[in-house]
C-alpha positions as protocol buffer text, in pm:
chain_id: "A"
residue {
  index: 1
  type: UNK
  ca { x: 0 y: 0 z: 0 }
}
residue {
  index: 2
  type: UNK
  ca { x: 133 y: 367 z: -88 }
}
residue {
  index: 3
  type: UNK
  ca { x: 78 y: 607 z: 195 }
}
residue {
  index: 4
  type: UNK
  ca { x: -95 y: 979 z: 83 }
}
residue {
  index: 5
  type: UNK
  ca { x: 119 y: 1251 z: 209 }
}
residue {
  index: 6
  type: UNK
  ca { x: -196 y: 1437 z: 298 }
}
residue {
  index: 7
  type: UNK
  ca { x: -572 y: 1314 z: 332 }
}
residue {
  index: 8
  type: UNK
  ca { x: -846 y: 1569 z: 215 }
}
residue {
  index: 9
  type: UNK
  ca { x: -1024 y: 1712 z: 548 }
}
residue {
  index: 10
  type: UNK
  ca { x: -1363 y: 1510 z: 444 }
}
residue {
  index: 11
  type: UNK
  ca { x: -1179 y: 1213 z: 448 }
}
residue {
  index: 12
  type: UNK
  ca { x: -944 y: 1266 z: 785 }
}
residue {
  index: 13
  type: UNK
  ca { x: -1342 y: 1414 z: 922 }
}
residue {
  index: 14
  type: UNK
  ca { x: -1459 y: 1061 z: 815 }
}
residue {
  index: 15
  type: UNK
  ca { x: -1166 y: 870 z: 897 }
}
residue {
  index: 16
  type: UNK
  ca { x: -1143 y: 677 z: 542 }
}
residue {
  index: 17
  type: UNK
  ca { x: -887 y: 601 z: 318 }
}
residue {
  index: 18
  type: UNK
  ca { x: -814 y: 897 z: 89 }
}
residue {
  index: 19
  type: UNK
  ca { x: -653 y: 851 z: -265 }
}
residue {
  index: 20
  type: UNK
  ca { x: -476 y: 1249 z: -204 }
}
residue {
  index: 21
  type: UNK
  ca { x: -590 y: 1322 z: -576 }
}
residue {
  index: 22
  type: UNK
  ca { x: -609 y: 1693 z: -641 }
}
residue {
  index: 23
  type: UNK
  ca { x: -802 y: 1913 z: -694 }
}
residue {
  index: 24
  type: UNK
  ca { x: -1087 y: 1623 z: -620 }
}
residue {
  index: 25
  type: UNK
  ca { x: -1011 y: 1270 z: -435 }
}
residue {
  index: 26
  type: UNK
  ca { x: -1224 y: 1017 z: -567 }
}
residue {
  index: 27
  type: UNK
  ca { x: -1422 y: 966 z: -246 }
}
residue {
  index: 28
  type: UNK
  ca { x: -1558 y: 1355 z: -271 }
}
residue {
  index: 29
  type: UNK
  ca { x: -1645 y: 1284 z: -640 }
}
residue {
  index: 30
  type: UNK
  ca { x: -1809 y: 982 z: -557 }
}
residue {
  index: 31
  type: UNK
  ca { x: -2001 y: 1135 z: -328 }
}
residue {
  index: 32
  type: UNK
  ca { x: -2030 y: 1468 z: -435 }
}
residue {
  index: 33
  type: UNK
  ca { x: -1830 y: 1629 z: -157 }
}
residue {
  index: 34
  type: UNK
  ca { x: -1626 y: 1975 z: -188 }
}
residue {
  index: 35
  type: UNK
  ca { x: -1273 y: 1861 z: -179 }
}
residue {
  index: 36
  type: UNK
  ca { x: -1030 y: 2088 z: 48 }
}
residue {
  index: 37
  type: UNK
  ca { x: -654 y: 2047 z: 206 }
}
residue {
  index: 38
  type: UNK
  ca { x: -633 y: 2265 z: 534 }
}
residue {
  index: 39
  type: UNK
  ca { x: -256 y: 2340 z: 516 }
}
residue {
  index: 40
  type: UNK
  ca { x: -147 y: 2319 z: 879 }
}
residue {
  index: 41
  type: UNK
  ca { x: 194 y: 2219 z: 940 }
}
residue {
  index: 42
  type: UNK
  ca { x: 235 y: 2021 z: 1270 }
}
residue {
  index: 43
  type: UNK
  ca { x: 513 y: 2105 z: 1518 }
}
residue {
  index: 44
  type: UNK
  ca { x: 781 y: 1884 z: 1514 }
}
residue {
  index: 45
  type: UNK
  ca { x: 1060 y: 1882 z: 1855 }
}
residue {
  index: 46
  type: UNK
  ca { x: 1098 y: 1962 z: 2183 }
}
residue {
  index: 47
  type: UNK
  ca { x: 839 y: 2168 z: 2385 }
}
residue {
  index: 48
  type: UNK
  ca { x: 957 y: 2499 z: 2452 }
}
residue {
  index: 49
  type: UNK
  ca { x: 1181 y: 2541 z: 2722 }
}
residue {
  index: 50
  type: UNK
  ca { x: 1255 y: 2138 z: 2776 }
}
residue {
  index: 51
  type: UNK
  ca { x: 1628 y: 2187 z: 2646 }
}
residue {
  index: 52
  type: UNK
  ca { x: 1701 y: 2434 z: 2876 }
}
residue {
  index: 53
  type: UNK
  ca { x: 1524 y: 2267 z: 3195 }
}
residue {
  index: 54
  type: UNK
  ca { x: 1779 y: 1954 z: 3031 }
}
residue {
  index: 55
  type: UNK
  ca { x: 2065 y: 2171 z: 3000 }
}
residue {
  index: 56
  type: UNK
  ca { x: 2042 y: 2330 z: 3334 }
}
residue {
  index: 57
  type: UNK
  ca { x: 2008 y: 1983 z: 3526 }
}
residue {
  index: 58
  type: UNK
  ca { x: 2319 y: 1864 z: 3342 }
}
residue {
  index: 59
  type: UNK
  ca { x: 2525 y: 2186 z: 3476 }
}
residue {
  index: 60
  type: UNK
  ca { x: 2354 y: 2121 z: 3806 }
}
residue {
  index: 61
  type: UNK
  ca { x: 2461 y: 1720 z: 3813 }
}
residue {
  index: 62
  type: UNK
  ca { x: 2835 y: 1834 z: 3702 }
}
């Protein structure tokens, strides 16, 4: 199975396997849906501030 980078927000609402065609995926043709990618980039890392709280244990250990 390929994996879609991105799943249409009808699809991710429904939870269902979305082909990532564009503009339309197949199951928003199929069923007559308006097809639309929200284009929200999630966070990737460390919560703010963790490194330091880290960082300033390590000095505090040495």
């Amino acid at each position: 199975r390929q994996r879609v980078s991105r799943a249409c927000d009808a699809c991710r609402k429904k939870k269902v396997k979305c082909d990532g065609v564009s503009p339309i995926c197949t199951n928003c043709q199929l069923l007559e849906n308006v097809c639309t990618y929200k284009d929200t980039a999630k966070k990737r890392g460390p919560p703010k501030g963790y490194i330091d709280a880290i960082e300033s244990k390590l000095t505090r250990m040495e």
